[in-house]
N, C-alpha and C positions, 0 to 999 in steps of 0.2 A: 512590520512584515506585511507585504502584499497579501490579500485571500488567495483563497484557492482559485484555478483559473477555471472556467467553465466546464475544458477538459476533465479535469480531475472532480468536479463536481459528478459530472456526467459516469465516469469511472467507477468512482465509491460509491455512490448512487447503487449504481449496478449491481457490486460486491465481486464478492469471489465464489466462482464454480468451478464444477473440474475441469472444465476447458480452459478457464483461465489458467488456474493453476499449473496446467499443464505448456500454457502456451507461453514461449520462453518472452515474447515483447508484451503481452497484455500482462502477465504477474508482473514484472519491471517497471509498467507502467503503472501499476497499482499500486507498488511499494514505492514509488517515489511519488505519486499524489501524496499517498499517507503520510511520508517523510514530510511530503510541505504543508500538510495538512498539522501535523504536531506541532511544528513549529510555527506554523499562526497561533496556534493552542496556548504557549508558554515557550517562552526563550530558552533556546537549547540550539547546539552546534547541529550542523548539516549529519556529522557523522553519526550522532547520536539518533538523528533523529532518523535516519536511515538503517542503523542498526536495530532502534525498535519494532520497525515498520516490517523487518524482514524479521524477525521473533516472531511479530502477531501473524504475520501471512505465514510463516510456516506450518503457525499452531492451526491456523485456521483450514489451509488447506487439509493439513492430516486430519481432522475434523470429518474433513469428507471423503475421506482416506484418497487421497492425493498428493499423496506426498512427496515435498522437494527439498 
């Protein structure tokens, strides 16, 4: 599996606030860095790894009570 691409370095990097959270293309694009981020991690299906991605981003934003 390819690394992460700069993009998505630069993304997670960053993390999650409430403007991301809230903003419907920056969370998307965060949950799908992470997605491809897990799967360089350990070999796992796209959908799996997309479904965790949007588990932890939801935990996370409600965290900062932002919830989606």
């Amino acid at each position: 599996m390819d690394e992460v691409s700069t993009h998505c370095k630069v993304v997670l990097e960053k993390g999650l606030d409430k403007e991301t959270c809230y903003d419907f293309r920056k969370v998307r694009a965060y949950v799908m860095c992470l997605a491809w981020k897990k799967m360089t991690e350990k070999p796992m299906r796209f959908a799996d790894a997309v479904r965790e991605a949007w588990a932890e981003t939801k935990m996370s934003c409600s965290r900062l009570s932002a919830s989606i």
